[in-house]
C-alpha positions as CSV (number, residue, x, y, z in Angstrom):
1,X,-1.0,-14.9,-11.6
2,X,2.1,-13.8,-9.7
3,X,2.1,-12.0,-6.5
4,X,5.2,-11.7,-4.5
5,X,5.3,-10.1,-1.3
6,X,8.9,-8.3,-0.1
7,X,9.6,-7.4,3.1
8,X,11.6,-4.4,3.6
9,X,13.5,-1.8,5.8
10,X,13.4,-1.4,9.5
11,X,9.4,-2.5,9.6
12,X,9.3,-4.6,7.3
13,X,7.2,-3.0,5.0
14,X,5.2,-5.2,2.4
15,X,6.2,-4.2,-0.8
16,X,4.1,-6.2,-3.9
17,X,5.4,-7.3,-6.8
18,X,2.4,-8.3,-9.2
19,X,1.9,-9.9,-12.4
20,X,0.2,-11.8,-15.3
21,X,3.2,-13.9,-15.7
22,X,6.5,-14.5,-14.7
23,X,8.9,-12.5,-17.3
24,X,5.8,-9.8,-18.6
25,X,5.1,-6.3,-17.2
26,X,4.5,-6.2,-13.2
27,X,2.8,-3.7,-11.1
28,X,4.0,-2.7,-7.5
29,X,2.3,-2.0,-4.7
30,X,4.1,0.2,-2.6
31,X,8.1,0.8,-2.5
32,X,9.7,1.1,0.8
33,X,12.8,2.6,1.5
34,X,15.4,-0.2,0.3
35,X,14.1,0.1,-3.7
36,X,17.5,-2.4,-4.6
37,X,15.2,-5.4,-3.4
38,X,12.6,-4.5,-5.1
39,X,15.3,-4.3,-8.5
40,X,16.9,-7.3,-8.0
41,X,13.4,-9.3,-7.6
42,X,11.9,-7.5,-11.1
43,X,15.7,-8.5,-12.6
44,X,15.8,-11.8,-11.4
45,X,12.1,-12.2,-12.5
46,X,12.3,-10.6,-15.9
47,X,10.0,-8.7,-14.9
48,X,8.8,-5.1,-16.4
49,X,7.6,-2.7,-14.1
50,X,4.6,-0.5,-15.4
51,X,3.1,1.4,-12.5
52,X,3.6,1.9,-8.6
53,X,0.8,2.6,-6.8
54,X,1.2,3.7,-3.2
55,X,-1.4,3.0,-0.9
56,X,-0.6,5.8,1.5
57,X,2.8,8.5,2.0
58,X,3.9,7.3,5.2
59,X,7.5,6.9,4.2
60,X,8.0,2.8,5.2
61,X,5.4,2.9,2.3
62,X,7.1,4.8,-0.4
63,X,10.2,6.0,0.5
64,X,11.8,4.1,-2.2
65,X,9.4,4.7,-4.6
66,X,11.0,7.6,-6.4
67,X,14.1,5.8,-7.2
68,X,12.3,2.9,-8.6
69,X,10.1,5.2,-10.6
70,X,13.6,6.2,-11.9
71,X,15.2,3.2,-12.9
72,X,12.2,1.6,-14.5
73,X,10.6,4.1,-15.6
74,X,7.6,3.6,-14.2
75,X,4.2,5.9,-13.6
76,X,3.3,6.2,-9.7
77,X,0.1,6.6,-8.2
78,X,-1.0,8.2,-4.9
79,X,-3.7,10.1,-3.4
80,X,-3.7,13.9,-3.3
81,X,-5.2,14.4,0.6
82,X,-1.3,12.6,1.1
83,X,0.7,15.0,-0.7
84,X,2.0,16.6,2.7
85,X,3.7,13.3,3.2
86,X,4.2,11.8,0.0
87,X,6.4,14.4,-1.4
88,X,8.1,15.6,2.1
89,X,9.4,12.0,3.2
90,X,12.3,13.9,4.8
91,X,10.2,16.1,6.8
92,X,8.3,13.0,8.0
93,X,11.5,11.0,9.3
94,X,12.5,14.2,11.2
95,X,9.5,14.5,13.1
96,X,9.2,11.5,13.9
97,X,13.0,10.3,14.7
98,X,14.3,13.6,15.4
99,X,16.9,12.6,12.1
100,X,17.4,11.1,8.8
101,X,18.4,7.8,9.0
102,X,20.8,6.3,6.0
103,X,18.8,5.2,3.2
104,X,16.6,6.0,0.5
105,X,14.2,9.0,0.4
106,X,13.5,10.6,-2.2
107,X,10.2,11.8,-3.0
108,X,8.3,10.5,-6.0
109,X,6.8,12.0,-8.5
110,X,3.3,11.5,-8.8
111,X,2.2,11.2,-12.1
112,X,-1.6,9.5,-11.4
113,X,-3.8,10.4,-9.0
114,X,-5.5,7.7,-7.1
115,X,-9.5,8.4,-7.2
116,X,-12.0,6.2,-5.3
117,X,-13.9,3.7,-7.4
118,X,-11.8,4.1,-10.3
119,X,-10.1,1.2,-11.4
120,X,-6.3,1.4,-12.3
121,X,-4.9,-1.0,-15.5
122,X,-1.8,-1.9,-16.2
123,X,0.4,-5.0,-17.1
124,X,-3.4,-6.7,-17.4
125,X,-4.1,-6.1,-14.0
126,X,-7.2,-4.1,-13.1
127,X,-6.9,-3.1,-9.2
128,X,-10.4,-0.8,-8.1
129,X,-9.0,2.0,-5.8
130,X,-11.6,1.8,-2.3
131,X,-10.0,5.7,-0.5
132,X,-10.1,4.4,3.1
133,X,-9.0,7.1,5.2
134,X,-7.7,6.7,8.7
135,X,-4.7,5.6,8.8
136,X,-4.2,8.8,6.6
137,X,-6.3,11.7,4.9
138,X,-5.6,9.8,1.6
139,X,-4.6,5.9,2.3
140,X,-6.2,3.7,-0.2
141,X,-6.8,-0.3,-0.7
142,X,-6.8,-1.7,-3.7
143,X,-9.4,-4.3,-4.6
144,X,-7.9,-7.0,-7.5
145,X,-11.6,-8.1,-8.0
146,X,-10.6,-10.8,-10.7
147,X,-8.4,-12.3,-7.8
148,X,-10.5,-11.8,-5.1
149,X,-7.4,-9.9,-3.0
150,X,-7.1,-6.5,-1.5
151,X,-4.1,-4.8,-0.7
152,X,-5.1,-3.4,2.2
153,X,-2.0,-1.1,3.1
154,X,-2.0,-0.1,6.6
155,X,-5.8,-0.4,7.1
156,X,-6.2,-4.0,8.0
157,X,-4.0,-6.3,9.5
158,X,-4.0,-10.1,10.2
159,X,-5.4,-9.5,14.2
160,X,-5.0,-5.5,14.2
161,X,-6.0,-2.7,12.6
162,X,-3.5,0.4,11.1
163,X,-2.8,2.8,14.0
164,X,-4.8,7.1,13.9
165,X,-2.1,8.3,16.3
166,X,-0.1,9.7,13.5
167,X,-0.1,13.7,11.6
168,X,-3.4,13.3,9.9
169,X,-4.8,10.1,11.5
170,X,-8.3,9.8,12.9
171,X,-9.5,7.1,14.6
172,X,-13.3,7.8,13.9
173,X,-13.0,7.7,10.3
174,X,-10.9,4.5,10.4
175,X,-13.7,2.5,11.5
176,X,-15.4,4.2,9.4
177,X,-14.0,3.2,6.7
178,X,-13.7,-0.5,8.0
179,X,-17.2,0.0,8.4
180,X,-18.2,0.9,5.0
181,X,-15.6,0.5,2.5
182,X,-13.3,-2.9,4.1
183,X,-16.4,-5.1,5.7
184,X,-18.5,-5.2,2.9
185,X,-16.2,-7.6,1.3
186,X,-17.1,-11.4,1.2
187,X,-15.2,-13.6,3.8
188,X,-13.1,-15.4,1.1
189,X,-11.4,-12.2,-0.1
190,X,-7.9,-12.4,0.8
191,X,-6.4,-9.7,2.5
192,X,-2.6,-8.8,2.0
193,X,-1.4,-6.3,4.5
194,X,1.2,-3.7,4.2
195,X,2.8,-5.2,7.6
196,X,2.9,-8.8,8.7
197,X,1.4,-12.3,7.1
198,X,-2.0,-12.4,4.9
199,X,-5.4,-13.0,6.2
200,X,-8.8,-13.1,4.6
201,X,-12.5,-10.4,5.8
202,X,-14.0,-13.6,6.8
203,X,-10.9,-14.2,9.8
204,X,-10.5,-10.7,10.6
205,X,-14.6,-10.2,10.7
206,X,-14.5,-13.4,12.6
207,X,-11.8,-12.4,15.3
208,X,-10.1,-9.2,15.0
209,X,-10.0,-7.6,18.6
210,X,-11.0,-4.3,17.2
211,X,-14.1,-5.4,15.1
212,X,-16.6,-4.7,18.1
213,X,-15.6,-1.0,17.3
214,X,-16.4,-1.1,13.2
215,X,-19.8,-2.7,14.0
216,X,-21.2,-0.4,15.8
């Protein structure tokens, strides 16, 4: 199996490259705003892309996405409950910067929504959407069962947790959903962020400064 993490834009957003094999069809979790890295990894690579799934419509997540839906062709997944930032990416930079910075920002077209507990299939690759809102209304980890990982967007980090301060956030229900939805994995699953290096549920159950709040 293939997974190759790509950093990108001003946050360095996580994008995932994923696949069977090296020169097959890929799957990619989450397209930030610099899409030509994430084309010139899939050419290099050989690689076909299927689907995009986006775990969440803050715009360091899929502000790219659109024009690599374009080029490739492929379907894109999100959650509904994100819609009002999914497909207004523009909207989003201005509240938040005042301005649109250069880049790109075009909205995607959803073609697939994201539903909890289904399980999404392409390129061989079965990832199990767990809706985990929080972060968002509608952010979503995705749970590769066969590989033991979980793409875990801006939910989970390596030491930290995604931050409720944001349009839509809400602290309460992202312990909650650490509570019921992120915890329950074993400790050996591996947990690949949407910001910074990997780490597994038994480290972050283990040490994570904020896991006296999800065990209560």
């Amino acid at each position: 199996m293939l997974i190759k993490a790509i950093p990108a834009w001003v946050v360095a957003t996580n994008a995932y490259v994923i696949a069977d094999e090296p020169g097959g069809a890929a799957v990619l979790v989450d397209a930030p705003p610099e899409p030509e890295l994430i084309g010139s990894y899939l050419a290099e690579s050989s690689l076909t892309l299927s689907a995009i799934v986006l775990t969440h419509g803050h715009v360091d997540h899929m502000g790219g996405s659109g024009s690599v839906a374009r080029s490739t062709g492929a379907v894109t997944y999100a959650h509904r409950d994100d819609d009002f930032l999914t497909l207004h990416p523009e909207q989003q930079l201005r509240s938040l910067l005042g301005m649109v910075p250069p880049g790109d920002f075009d909205a995607p077209e959803v073609t697939r929504d994201l539903v909890d507990g289904h399980v999404i299939s392409h390129a061989g690759i079965d990832l199990e959407v767990v809706h985990t809102p929080g972060h968002t209304p509608g952010h979503c980890c995705l749970y590769w069962e066969a590989e033991g990982v979980l793409f875990s967007g801006d939910q989970l980090f390596a030491g930290s947790v995604g931050r409720a301060d944001l349009p839509g956030g809400n602290w309460d229900h992202l312990m909650t959903s650490m509570r019921e939805r992120v915890m329950v994995l074993d400790d050996e699953i591996r947990v690949l962020p949407g910001h910074g290096p990997e780490t597994t549920i038994g480290q972050e159950r283990a040490a994570n400064p904020f896991r006296s709040e999800w065990q209560l």
